[in-house]
N, C-alpha and C positions, 0 to 999 in steps of 0.2 A: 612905817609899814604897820599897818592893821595886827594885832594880834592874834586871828583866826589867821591871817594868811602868812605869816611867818609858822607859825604852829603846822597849816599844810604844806610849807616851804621845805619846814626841818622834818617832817615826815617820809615827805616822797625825796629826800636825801639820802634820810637814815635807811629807806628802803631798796636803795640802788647801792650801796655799799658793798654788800654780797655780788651783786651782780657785775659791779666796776671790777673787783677784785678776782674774778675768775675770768672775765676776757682779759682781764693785766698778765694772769699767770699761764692765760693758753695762750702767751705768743712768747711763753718761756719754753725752749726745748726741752731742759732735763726736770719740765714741773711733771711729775706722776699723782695726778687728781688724789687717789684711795692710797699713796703708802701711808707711814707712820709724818714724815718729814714734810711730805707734798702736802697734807692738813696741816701740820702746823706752819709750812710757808703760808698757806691760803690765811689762814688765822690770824700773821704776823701783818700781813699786805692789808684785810677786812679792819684790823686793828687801826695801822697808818691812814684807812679809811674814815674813820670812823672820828680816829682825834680831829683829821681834816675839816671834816664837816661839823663838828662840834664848836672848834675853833672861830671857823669861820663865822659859820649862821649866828653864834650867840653874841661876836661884835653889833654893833651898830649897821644898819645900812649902809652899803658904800655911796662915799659922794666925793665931787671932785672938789679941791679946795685949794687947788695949788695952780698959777697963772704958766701956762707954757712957757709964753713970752718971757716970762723971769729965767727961764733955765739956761740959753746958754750966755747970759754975762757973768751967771754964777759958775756954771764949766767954765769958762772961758779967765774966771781971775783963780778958780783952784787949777787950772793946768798949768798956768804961770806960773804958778809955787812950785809945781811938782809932787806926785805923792810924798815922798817924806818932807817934801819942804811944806806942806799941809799941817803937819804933826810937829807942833813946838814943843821942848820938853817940858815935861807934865812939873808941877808943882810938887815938891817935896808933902807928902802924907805925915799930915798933924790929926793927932787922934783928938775929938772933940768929945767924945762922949763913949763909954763902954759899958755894954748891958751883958751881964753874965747869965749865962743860957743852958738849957736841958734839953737836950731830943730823946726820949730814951737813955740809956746808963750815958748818953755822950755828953760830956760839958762842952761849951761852944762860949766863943766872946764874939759879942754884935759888935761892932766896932761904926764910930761915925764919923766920916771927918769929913770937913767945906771943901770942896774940891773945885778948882778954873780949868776947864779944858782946853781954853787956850785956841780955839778953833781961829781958823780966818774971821776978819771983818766982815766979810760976805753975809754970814749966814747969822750978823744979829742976834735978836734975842734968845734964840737957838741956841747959845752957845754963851748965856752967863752961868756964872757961879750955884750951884745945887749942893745939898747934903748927900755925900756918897756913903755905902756901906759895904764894910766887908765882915764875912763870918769866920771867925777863927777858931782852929781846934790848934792845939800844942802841946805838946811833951816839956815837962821843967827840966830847967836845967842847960846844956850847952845847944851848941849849934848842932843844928838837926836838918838832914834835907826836906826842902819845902816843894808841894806842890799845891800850884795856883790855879784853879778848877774852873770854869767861866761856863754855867748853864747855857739853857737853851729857851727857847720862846715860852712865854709862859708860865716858867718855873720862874728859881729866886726865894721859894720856899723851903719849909725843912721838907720836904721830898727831896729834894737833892741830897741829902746824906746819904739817900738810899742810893739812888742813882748812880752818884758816884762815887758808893760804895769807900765812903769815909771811914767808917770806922773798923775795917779790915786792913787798909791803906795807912789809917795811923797805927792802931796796935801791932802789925803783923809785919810789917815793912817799917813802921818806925818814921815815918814820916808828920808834919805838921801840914797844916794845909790851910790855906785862904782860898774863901769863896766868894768874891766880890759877886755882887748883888748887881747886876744889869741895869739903865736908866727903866724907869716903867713897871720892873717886877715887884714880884717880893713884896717888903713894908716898904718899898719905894713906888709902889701900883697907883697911889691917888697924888703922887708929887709931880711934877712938870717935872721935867718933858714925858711926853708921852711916846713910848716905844715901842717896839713898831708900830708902823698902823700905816693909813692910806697918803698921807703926803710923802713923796719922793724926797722932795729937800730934806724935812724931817726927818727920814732916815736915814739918811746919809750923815745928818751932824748928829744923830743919833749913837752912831754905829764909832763915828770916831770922837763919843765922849768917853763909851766905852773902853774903848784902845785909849784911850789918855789917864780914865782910872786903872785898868789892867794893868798899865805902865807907873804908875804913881806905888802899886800896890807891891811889884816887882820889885823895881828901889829900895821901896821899904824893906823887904825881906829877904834882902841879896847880902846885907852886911850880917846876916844872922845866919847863914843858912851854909851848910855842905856844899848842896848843889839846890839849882829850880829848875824844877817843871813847870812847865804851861799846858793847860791840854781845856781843848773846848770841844763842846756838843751844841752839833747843829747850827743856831742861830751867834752860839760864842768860838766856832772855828773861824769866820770870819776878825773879831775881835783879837782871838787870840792867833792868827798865821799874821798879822798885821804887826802886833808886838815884838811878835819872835823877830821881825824881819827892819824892829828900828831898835832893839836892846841887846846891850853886851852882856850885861850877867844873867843868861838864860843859857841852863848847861840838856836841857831836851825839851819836844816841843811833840805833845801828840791832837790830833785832832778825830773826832768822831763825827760821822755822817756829816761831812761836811757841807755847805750848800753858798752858791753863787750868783751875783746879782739880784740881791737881797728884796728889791721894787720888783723885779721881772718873778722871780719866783713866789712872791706875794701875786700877781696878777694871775700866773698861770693856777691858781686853786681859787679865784672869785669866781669860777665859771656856777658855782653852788647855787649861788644869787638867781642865774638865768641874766636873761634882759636885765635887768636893772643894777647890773654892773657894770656891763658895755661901754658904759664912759670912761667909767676911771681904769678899768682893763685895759681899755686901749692909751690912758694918759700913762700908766705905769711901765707898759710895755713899748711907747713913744723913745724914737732913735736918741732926742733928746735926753729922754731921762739914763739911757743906759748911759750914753757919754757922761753925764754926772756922778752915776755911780760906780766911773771906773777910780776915784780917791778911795774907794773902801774895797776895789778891787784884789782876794788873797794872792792873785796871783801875780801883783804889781813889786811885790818885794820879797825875796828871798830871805828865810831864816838867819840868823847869824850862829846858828851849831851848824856841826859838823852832819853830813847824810846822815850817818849812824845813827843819830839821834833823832830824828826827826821819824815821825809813824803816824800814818793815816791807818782808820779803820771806816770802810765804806760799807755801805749795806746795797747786795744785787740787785733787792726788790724795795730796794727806798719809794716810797711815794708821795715824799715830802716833798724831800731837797734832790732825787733822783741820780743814777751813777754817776753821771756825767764827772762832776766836781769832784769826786774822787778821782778818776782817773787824771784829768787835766795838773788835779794839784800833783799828784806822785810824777807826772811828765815833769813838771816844773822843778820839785822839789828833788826826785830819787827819793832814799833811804826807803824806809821798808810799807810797803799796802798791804793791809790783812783785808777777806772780805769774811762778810756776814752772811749768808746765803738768805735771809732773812729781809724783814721791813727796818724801817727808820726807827720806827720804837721797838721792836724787836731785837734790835741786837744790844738794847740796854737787859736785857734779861738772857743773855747768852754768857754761859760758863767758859765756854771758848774766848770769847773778846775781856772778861776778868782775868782769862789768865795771860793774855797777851799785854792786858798793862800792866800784871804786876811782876812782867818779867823783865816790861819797858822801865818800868819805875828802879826796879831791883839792880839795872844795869848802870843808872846813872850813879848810884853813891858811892 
């Protein structure tokens, strides 16, 4: 694409933001345009807006790259297996390398180790050996409950310390925490595999190398540990309701804004593009492709805690991943739904949903 017409592309995007976001909230009943709250929904929704079209426009043009045809012999030998029988267990976590780290007053250990996902034969080169990482904070000394934090799109950075609100979680609660690093994010952005993005297949053996590190990383810190949490945002509720529901030593499992069919929810936000996504919109949103991306389906397996433990926090005016997926999973799941009255980035900035984990966190030790 032309550089002048991407530039008018991401203009007349960035200028319908405002305008997308106020017919989204007049066909909310209790939105009140002018109170103090009905602004800052309108703000939180403009906000969801905005990372949307940001995200989008500043990839690559979409193009289609994945053969139809190939889809259902690949569904067809993953349904054979079965979702868990997709997922072998993950290789014991050998630490290869350790880089000691600063974020602010927080010490952190980068940690790196050769990780095999182990995926089906199907999905090839997809699916060899990569350098995985995870980021460690800990307390010295004996066993300490751990929780295992798994971002969301785009992150993998030290922004996530903020996000999730690390270092109140280890000082104030006493907790250690690992934050495995997503295939594609982070200092893993320029290394194969590439995650997410526009081929279907790729996402799917994407999403469960993920779940194979998640799990490797679990392992590791279940012999150290009190108790484990697992809790993911967005793009790592997927990764992480997946784990919960093939591992025993996981004592609670919280997920935020969660989102569903990972390829379909990708297609449903190219519309940015206009016309010249219309191909691959329609390949990602193809019947074919959903039947493949029920192996990474959260609501294919159920957690192995108890209700009690388990806590979804959705957001009303999500414009990301939208309510749906929260409600679906609390139908499947039970235990406890908090909502966020607010957008999908918005309710990372809510003193309400801070104190809802750390009373989840507070419960498990």
């Amino acid at each position: 694409m032309d550089p002048r017409d991407r530039a008018r592309l991401i203009a007349r995007e960035l200028g319908s933001v405002l305008p997308r976001s106020v017919d989204f909230l007049g066909h909310e009943r209790d939105w009140t345009p002018w109170s103090g709250r009905g602004l800052r929904r309108l703000g939180e929704v403009a906000l969801d807006e905005m990372v949307l079209t940001g995200m989008t426009l500043t990839s690559p043009p979409p193009r289609v790259r994945t053969e139809v045809a190939e889809l259902p012999r690949i569904t067809a030998e993953l349904a054979e297996l079965g979702t868990a029988g997709c997922y072998r267990q993950p290789e014991p976590l050998r630490v290869k390398r350790v880089r000691r780290r600063l974020t602010g007053p927080l010490a952190f250990e980068e940690i790196r180790y050769q990780h095999d996902p182990r995926l089906p034969a199907v999905f090839g080169e997809l699916g060899r050996p990569t350098t995985a990482v995870v980021n460690v904070v800990r307390h010295p000394g004996g066993p300490r409950p751990w929780l295992i934090w798994v971002h969301g799109a785009g992150q993998g950075n030290l922004t996530d310390f903020a996000v999730a609100r690390v270092g109140r979680i280890h000082r104030e609660l006493g907790y250690n925490i690992a934050m495995p690093i997503q295939p594609g994010h982070g200092v893993r952005r320029r290394w194969p595999p590439t995650y997410p993005d526009l081929d279907p297949v790729g996402n799917v053996a994407g999403m469960m190398r993920a779940v194979s590190e998640v799990r490797a990383v679990t392992r590791w810190v279940a012999p150290q540990a009190e108790a484990v949490a697992l809790s993911g945002l967005s793009l790592g509720t997927g990764v992480v309701a997946l784990a919960a529901g093939l591992e025993d030593d996981v004592d609670g499992v919280a997920l935020y804004t969660p989102i569903f069919g990972l390829n379909s929810m990708i297609a449903a936000h190219l519309h940015r593009w206009g016309a010249a996504a219309d191909e691959v919109t329609a390949l990602l949103s193809a019947p074919e492709v959903a039947a493949l991306t029920g192996v990474i389906d959260p609501l294919s397996l159920e957690p192995r805690v108890p209700a009690e433990h388990r806590m979804i926090v959705g957001a009303w005016s999500d414009r990301m991943a939208m309510r749906a997926p929260a409600q679906a999973l609390h139908e499947r799941w039970g235990g406890r739904l908090f909502w966020h009255d607010g957008s999908h980035v918005g309710q990372l900035m809510s003193g309400r949903v801070q104190a809802i984990t750390e009373a989840f966190l507070a419960g498990l030790r």
